[in-house]
C-alpha positions as CSV (number, residue, x, y, z in Angstrom):
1,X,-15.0,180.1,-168.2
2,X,-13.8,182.6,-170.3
3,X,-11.9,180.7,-172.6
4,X,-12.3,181.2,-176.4
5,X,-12.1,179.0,-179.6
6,X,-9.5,178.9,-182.3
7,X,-11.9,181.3,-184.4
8,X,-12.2,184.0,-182.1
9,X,-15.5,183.2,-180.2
10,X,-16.0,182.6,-177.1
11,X,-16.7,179.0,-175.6
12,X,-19.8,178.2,-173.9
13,X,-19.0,176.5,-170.1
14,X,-19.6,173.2,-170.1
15,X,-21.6,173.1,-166.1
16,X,-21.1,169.7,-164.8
17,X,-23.3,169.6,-161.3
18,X,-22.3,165.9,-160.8
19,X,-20.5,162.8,-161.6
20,X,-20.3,159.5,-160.4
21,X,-17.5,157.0,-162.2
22,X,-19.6,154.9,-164.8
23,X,-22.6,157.4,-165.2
24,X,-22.5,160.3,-167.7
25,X,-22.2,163.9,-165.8
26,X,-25.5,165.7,-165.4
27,X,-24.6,168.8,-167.6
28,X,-27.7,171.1,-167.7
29,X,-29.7,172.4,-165.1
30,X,-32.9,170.4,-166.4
31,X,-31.6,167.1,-165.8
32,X,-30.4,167.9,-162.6
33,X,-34.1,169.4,-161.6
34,X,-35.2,166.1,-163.3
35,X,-33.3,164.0,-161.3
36,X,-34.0,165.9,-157.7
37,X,-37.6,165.3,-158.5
38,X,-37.1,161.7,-159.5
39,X,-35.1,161.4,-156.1
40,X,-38.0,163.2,-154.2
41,X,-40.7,160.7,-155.2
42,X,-39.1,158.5,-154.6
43,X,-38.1,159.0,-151.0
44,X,-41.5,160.0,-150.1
45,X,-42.9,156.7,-151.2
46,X,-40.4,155.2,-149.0
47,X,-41.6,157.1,-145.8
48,X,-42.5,155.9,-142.2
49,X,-45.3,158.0,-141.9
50,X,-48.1,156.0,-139.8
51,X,-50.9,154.0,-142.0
52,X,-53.7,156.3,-140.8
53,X,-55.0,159.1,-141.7
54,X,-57.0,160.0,-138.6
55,X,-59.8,157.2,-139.3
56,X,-62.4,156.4,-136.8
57,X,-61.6,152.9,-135.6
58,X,-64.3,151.8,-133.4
59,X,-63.2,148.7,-131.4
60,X,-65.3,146.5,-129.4
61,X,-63.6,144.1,-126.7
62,X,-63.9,142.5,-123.5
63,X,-62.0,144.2,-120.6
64,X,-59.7,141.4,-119.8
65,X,-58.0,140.7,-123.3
66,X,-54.5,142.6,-123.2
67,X,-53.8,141.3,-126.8
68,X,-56.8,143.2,-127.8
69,X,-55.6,146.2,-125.6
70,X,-52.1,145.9,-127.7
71,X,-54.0,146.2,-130.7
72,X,-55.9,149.1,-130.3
73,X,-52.3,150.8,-129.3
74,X,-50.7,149.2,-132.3
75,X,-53.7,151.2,-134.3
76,X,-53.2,154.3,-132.6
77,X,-49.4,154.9,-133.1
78,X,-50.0,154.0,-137.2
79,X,-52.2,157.6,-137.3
80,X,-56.0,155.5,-136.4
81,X,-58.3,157.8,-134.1
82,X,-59.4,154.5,-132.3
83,X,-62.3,154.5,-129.8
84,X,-62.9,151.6,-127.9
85,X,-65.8,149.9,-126.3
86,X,-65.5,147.2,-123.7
87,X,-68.3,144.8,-123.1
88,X,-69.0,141.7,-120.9
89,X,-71.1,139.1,-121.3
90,X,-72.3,138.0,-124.8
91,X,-72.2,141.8,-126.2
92,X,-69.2,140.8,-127.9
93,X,-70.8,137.5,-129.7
94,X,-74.0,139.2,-130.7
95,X,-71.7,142.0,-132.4
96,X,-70.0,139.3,-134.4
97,X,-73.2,137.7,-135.3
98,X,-74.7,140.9,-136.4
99,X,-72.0,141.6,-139.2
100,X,-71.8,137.0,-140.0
101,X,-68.5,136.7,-138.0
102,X,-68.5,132.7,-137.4
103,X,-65.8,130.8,-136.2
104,X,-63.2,130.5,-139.0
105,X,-62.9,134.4,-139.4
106,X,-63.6,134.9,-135.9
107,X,-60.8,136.6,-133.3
108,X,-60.8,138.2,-130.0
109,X,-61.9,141.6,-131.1
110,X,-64.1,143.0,-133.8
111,X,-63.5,146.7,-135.1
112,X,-65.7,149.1,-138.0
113,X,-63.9,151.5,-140.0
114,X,-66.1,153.6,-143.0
115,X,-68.4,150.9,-143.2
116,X,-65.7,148.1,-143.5
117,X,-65.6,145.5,-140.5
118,X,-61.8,144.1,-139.0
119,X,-61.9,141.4,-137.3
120,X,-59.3,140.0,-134.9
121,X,-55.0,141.4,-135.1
122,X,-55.1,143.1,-138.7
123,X,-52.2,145.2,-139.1
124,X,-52.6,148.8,-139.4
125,X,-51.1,149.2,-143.2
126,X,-53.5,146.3,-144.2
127,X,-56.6,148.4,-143.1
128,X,-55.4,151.7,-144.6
129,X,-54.8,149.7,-147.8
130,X,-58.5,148.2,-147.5
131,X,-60.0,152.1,-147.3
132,X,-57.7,153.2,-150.1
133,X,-58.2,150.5,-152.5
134,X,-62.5,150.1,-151.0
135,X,-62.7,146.8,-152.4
136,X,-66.5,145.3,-152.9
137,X,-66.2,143.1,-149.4
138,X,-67.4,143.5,-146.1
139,X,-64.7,143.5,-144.4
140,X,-61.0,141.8,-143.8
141,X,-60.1,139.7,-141.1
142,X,-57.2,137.8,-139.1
143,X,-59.1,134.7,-137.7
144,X,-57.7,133.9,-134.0
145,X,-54.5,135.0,-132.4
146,X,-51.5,134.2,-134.4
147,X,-48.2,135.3,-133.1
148,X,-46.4,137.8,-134.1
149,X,-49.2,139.8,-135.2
150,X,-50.3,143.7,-134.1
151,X,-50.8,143.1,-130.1
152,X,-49.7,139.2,-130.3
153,X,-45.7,140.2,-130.5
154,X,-43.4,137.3,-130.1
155,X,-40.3,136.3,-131.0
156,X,-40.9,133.8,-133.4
157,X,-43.6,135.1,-135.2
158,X,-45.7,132.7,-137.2
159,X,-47.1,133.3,-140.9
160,X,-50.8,134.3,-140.8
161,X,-53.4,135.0,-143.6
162,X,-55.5,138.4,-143.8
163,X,-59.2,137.0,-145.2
164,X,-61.4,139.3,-147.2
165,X,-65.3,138.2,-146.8
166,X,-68.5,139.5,-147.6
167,X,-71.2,140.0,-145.9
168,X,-72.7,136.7,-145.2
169,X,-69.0,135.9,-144.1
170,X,-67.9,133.3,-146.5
171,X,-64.3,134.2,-146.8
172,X,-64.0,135.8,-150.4
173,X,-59.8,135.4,-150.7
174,X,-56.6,136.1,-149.1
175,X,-56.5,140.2,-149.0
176,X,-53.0,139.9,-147.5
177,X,-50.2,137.4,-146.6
178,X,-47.6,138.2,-143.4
């Protein structure tokens, strides 16, 4: 460190905090900051941390439908405050004709979060993505009960569309793909 030049004056260090064969060395304090930072972002966008942020997820089902009952858990452990509401009868049916739930969306359960309507085994991140982006649609919905989705595990999972529709329920597009 001390070391001086042929004409007298001293040398400054040269710091290297880093090297890796076939990158240059980090040499100033700045781009090592730079690169922490980089590195920081970037793990916190690849976090596990549930989909939820505490919504209110209100679900209504009938009391016999353990998919539905898988769901609801499925919702809970992603960070969802979920509330549920089992019915009997036809409670169920007017619910889904109340917000135009027909047959091709339809599913076994029908949910409201912030004035968006989920129909059916909608994965958690796919709702927190629907309140974060608060697209102009009624709600998002995975018609019937394929498997491998939230509540409908199985070992050989099947491809399924999430469906965006408005609120006559004409399907608008395809919000997501699994």
């Amino acid at each position: 460190m001390g070391e001086t030049s042929g004409e007298g004056h001293a040398a400054s260090p040269r710091v290297v905090f880093w090297y890796h064969p076939g990158m240059n060395a980090i040499r100033n304090r700045r781009t090592l900051k730079a690169l922490m930072l980089a590195l920081a972002v970037a793990a916190a966008g690849c976090s596990s941390a549930p989909a939820g942020q505490g919504q209110a997820v209100h679900v209504v089902l009938t009391s016999t439908c353990m998919c539905c009952k898988g769901w609801v858990a499925h919702m809970r452990d992603s960070g969802f405050a979920v509330t549920t509401e089992e019915v009997g009868g036809d409670a169920l049916g007017a619910l889904k004709r109340e917000h135009n739930i027909g047959p091709p969306l339809a599913a076994c359960h029908t949910a409201t979060v912030e004035g968006y309507v989920v129909e059916g085994h909608v994965p958690a991140d796919a709702v927190a993505r629907l309140l974060a982006e608060r697209p102009a649609i009624a709600g998002i919905a995975v018609p019937g009960m394929p498997a491998g989705s939230p509540g409908m595990e199985s070992p050989q999972p099947e491809p399924y569309r999430i469906l965006a529709f408005d609120e006559n329920g004409q399907m608008t597009g395809v919000f997501d793909r699994r």
